[in-house]
C-alpha positions in Angstrom: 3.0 10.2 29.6 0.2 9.0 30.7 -1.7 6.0 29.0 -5.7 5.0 29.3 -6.5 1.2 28.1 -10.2 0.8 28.3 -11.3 -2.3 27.9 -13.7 -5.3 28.2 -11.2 -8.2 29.1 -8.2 -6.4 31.1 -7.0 -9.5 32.0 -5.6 -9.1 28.7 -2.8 -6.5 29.2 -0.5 -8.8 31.5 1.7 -8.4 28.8 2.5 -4.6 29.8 3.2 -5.2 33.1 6.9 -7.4 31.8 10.0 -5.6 30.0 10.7 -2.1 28.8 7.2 -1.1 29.8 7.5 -2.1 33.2 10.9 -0.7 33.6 8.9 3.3 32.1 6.4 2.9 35.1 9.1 1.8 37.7 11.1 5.0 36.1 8.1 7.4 36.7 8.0 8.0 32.7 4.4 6.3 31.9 1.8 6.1 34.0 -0.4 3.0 32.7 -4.0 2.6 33.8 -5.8 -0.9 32.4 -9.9 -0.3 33.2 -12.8 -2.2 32.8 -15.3 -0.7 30.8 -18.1 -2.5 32.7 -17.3 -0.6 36.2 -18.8 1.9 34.1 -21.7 0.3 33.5 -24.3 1.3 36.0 -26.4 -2.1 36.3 -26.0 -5.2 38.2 -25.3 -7.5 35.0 -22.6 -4.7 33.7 -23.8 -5.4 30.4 -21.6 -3.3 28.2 -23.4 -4.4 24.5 -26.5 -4.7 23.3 -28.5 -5.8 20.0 -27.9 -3.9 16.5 -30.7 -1.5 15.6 -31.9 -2.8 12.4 -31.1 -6.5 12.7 -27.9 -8.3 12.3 -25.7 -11.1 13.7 -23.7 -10.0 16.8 -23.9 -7.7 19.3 -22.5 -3.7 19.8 -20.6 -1.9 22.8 -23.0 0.7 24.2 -22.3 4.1 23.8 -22.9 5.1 28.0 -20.6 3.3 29.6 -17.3 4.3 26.8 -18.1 7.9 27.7 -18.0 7.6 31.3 -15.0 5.4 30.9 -13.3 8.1 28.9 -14.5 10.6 31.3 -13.5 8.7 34.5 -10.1 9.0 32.5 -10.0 13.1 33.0 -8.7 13.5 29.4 -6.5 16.7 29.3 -6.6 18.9 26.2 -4.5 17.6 24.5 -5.7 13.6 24.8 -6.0 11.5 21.8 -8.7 9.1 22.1 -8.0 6.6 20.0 -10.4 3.7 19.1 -8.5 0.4 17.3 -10.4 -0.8 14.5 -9.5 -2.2 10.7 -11.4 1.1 9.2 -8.9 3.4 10.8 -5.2 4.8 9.8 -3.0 2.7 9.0 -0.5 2.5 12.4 3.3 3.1 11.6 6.3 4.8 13.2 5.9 8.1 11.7 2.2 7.6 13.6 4.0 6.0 16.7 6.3 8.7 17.1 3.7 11.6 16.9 1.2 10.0 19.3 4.3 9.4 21.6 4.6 13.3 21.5 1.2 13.4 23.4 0.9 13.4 27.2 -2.0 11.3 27.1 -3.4 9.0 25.1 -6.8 7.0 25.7 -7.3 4.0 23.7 -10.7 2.4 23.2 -10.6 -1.3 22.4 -13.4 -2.0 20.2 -15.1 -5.6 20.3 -17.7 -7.9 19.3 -19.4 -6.1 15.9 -18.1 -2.9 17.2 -18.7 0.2 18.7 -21.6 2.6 19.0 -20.9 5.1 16.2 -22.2 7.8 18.2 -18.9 7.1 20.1 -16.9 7.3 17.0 -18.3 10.2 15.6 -18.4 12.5 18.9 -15.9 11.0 21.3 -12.6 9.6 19.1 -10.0 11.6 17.9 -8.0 8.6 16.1 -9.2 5.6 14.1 -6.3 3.1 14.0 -5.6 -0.1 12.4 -3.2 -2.4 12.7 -3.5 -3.8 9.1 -6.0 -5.1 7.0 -7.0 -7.7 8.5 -9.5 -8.6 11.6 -8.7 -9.4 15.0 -11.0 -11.1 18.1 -10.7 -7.6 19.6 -8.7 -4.0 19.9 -6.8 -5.5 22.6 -4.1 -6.6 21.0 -3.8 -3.7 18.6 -4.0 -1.4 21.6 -1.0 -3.3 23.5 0.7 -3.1 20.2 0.5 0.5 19.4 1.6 1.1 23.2 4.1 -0.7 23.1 5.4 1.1 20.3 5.0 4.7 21.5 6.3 4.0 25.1 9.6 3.0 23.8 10.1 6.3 21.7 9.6 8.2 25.1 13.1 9.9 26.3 14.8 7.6 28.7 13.0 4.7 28.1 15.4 2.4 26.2 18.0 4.2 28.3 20.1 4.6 25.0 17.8 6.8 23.0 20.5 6.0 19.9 18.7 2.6 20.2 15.1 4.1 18.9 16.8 6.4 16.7 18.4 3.1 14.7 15.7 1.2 14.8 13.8 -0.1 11.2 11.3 2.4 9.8 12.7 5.5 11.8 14.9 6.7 8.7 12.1 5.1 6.3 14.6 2.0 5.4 14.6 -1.8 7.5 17.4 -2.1 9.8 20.6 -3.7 9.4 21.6 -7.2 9.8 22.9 -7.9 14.1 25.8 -9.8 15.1 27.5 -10.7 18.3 29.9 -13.6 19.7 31.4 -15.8 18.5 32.5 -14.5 15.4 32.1 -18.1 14.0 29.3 -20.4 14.2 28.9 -23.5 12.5 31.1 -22.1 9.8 28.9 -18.6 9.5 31.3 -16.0 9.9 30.4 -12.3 10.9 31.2 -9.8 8.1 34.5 -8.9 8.3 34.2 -5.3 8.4 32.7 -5.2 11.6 35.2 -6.8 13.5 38.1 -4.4 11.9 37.1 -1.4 14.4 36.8 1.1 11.8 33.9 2.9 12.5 32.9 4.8 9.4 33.4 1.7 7.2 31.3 -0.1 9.7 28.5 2.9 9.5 29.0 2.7 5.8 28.2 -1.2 5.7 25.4 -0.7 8.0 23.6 2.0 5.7 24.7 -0.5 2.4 23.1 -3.2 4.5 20.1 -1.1 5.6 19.7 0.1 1.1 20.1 -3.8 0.4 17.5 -5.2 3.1 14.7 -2.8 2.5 14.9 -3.2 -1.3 14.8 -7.0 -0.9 11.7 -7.1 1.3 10.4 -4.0 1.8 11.2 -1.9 -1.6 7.6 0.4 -1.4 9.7 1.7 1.5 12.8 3.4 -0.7 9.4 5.6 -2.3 9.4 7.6 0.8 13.1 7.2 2.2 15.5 9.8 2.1 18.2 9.0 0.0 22.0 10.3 -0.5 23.4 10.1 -4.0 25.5 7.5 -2.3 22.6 5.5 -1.8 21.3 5.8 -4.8 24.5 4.9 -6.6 24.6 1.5 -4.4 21.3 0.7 -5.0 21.9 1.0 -9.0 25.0 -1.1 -8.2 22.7 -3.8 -7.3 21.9 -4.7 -10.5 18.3 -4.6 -9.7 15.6 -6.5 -11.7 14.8 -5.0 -14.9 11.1 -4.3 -15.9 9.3 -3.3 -19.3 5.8 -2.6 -19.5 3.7 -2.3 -23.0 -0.3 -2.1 -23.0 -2.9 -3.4 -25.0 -6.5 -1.7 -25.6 -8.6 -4.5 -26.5 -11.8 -3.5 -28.6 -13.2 -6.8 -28.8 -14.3 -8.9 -27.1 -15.4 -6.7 -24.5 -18.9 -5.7 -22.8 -21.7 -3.3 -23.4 -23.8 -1.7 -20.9 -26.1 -4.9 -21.5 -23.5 -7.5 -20.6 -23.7 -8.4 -24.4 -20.3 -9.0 -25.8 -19.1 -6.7 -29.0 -16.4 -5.1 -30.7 -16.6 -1.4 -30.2 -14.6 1.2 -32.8 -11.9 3.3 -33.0 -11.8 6.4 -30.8 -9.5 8.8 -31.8 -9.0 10.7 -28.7 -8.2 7.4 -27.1 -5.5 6.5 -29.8 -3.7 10.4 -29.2 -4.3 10.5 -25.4 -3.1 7.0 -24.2 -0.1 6.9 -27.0 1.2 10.0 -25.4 0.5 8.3 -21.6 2.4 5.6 -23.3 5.6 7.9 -24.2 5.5 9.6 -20.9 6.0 6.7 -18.7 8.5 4.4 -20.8 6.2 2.0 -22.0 7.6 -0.4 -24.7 4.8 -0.6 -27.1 0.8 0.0 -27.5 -1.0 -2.4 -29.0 -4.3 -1.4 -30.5 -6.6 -4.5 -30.8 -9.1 -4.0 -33.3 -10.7 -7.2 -35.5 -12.4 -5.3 -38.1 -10.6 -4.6 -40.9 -11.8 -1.6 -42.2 -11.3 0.0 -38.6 -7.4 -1.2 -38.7 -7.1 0.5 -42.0 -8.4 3.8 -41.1 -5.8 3.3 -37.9 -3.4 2.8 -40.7 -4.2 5.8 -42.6 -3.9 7.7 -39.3 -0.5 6.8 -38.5 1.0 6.8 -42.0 0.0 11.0 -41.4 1.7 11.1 -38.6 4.8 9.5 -40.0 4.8 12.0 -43.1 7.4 15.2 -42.8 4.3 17.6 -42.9 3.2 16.2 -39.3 6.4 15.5 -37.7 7.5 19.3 -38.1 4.1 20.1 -36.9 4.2 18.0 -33.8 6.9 15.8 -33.6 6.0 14.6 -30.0 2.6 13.4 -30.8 4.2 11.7 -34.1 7.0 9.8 -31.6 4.2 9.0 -29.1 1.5 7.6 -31.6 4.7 5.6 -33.6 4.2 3.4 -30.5 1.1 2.2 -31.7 0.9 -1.3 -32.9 -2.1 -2.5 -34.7 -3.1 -6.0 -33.9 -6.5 -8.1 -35.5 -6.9 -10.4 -32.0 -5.8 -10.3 -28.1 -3.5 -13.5 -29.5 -1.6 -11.6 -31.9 -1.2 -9.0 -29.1 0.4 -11.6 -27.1 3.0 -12.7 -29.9 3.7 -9.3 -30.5 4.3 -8.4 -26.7 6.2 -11.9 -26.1 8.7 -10.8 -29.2 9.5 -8.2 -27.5 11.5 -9.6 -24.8 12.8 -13.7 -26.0 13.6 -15.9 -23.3 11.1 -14.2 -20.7 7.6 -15.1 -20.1 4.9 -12.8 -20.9 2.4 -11.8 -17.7 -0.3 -10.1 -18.5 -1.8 -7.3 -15.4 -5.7 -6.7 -16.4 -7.9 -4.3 -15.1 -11.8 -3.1 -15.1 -13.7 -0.7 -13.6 -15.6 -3.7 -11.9 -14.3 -5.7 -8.5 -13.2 -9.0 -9.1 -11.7 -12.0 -7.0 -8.3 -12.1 -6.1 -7.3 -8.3 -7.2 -3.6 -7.0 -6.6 -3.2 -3.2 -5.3 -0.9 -1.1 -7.2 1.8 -1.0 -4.1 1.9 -5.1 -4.5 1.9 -4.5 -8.2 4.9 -2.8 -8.2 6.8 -4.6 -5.4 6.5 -7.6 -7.5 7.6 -5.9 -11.0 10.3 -4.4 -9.2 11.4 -7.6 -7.2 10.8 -9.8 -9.9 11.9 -8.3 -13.5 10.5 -9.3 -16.9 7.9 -7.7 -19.5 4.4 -6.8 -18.0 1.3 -6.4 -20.7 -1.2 -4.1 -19.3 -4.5 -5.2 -20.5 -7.5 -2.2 -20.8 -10.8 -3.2 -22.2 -13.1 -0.1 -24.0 -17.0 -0.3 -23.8 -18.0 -1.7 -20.6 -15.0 -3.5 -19.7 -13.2 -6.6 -20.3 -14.6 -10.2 -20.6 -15.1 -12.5 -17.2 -13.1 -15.0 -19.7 -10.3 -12.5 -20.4 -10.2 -11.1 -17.0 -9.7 -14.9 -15.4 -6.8 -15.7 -18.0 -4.3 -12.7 -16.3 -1.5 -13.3 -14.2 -3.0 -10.5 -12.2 -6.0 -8.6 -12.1 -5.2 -5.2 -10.9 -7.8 -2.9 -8.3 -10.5 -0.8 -10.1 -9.2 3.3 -10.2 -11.4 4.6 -7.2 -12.2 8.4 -6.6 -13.5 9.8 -3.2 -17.3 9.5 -4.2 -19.1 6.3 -5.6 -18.8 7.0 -9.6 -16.8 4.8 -11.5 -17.2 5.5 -15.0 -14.1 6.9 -15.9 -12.7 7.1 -20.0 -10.5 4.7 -20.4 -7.9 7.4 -21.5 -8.2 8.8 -18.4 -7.8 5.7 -16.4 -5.1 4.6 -18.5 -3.0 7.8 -16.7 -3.9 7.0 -13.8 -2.7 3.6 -13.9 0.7 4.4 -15.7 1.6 6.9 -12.6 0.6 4.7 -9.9 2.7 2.1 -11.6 5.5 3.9 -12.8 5.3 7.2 -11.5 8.0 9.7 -10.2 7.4 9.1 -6.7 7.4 5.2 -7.4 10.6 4.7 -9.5 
């Protein structure tokens, strides 16, 4: 394989002349080439970045002297040209091992406020980051992401069993690594792997392996392939237990205005979300509606559904809206919900269709319901969304329901859905 760094501070990559990368080039199996985007540069100053178009703090990597970089490079046909940046694809093994597939890679380390996007649009094949977060420069993402492909390349680790065990290559963490003494300041190595047995010791490894990822990495088992042996030890666990009820709140909440107001009943949303509600598990659906006259129509609505006429009708819908639980006030939703579940404290998860500060993603969400047990309220607003005030008193506010264009203006029916299978969905149980 052959690998292309270009860079504007190569001094940088001293790093990949040490260890198991060193050892590939010594081997003939990588061919590393560290260059200096400002040989390319074609003026005495080798200024390599200039002044945003438009105004702006900072200063941008030209786009002449990339190309001629990339060019001096000779990419074959098959070259990925890869530029590091936090806007890209996330970088993981699945992403290590199919770039290490490749015979050449060329990787563009971004700096300053960034690149030219004339170079990103016409020249890059991959946008990668490292995480979300924001580095000084693509250098260190690029000696990252090489350092993870090279060692995937046959005959690199010399024991290609070595890669093959490695965390993330069967979607799960690795297991725990011993060696001499067997004793240490009274911390003994598990027994089982000084026995010699070699299919209890796989079989403690893979238990091990299950154990790990679900206490630290559990998003991971959503994607893992998984025995019925696995699964049964994982059940064995005695994992944290989570519930989950939800609460539509119909005052206070917003109008278009900003004007706080209690909206009515809609009776799509009381039928659609009830049978979201029964789909997913949920414990209970508490419908918070102050006026009275509104909470005795409800009343009337669900006494129908109750009657023998409706259940032989449609005795789904009847089950699903017999989770509903009128409630006059977001308080009395909150005794209700805390009932439930004696002993544990109530957290409540809001969400809006508007950004707010300190939002949790719906992968954290569930690593922290799953790692952490108890009885979750999920807290929808209708109108225009919840109250700043109610928003700021959740344990957590959850990320808006984004589409792939820029409307946001979903039913809160629909978005109820949404949220439920993110949360609880197939794929994430």
């Amino acid at each position: 394989m052959q690998i292309d760094i270009l860079t504007l501070f190569p001094n940088m990559f001293a790093p990949l002349k040490e260890s198991i990368i060193k050892r590939a080039q010594d081997k003939g199996l990588l061919c590393l080439n560290i260059t200096n985007i400002r040989d390319y540069t074609g003026d005495k100053h080798h200024i390599a970045d200039d002044k945003l178009y438009g105004g702006g703090a900072g200063m941008v990597m030209k786009p002449e002297p990339i190309f001629a970089a990339v060019e001096g490079a000779q990419p074959g046909p098959d070259a990925r040209i890869i530029i590091t940046s936090p806007q890209g694809r996330p970088f993981d093994q699945a992403l290590a091992r199919e770039l290490a597939g490749c015979s050449q890679l060329i990787i563009i380390c971004g700096h300053y406020e960034g690149i030219d996007e004339r170079v990103i649009e016409n020249l890059a094949t991959d946008i990668i980051s490292l995480g979300d977060f924001v580095l000084t420069g693509g250098e260190l993402a690029a000696m990252a992401i090489t350092d993870a492909v090279i060692r995937l390349l046959p005959g690199v680790l010399g024991d290609d069993e070595s890669s093959r065990e490695e965390s993330f290559n069967e979607g799960l963490l690795e297991y725990p690594h011993y060696t001499r003494p067997p004793v240490f300041r009274d911390w003994a190595v598990p027994e089982v792997l000084l026995g010699g047995h070699h299919g209890e010791i796989c079989r403690w490894r893979r238990q091990e392996a299950l154990r790990r990822t679900w206490q630290r990495r559990p998003e991971l088992l959503i994607q893992a392939s998984l025995t019925p042996e696995d699964k049964d030890f994982l059940y064995s666990l005695q994992l944290p237990k989570f519930s989950i009820s939800l609460a539509l709140l119909h005052y206070p909440v917003y109008d278009k205005k900003g004007q706080v107001i209690n909206t009515s009943l809609t009776n799509l949303d009381l039928h659609d979300i009830s049978r979201a509600a029964f789909t997913f598990g949920l414990e209970k659906f508490y419908l918070i509606q102050p006026q009275e006259n509104q909470r005795e129509l409800l009343d009337q609505l669900l006494l129908y559904w109750q009657t023998n006429i409706a259940r032989k009708y449609n005795p789904y819908r009847a089950d699903s809206l017999a989770l509903i639980d009128p409630c006059a006030s977001l308080e009395e939703a909150f005794f209700a919900a805390s009932a439930q579940t004696p002993g544990q404290v109530l957290k409540v998860i809001a969400t809006s269709a508007r950004a707010v500060d300190n939002m949790t993603g719906y992968a954290e969400m569930r690593r922290i319901m799953g790692q952490e047990g108890g009885h979750y309220l999920l807290l929808l607003g209708t109108g225009w969304g919840l109250t700043e005030e109610t928003l700021a008193g959740a344990d957590f506010r959850l990320r808006p329901v984004y589409g792939v264009s820029g409307y946001n203006h979903l039913s809160v029916r629909s978005a109820a859905s949404i949220i439920l299978d993110r949360l609880l969905g197939e794929k994430n149980q």
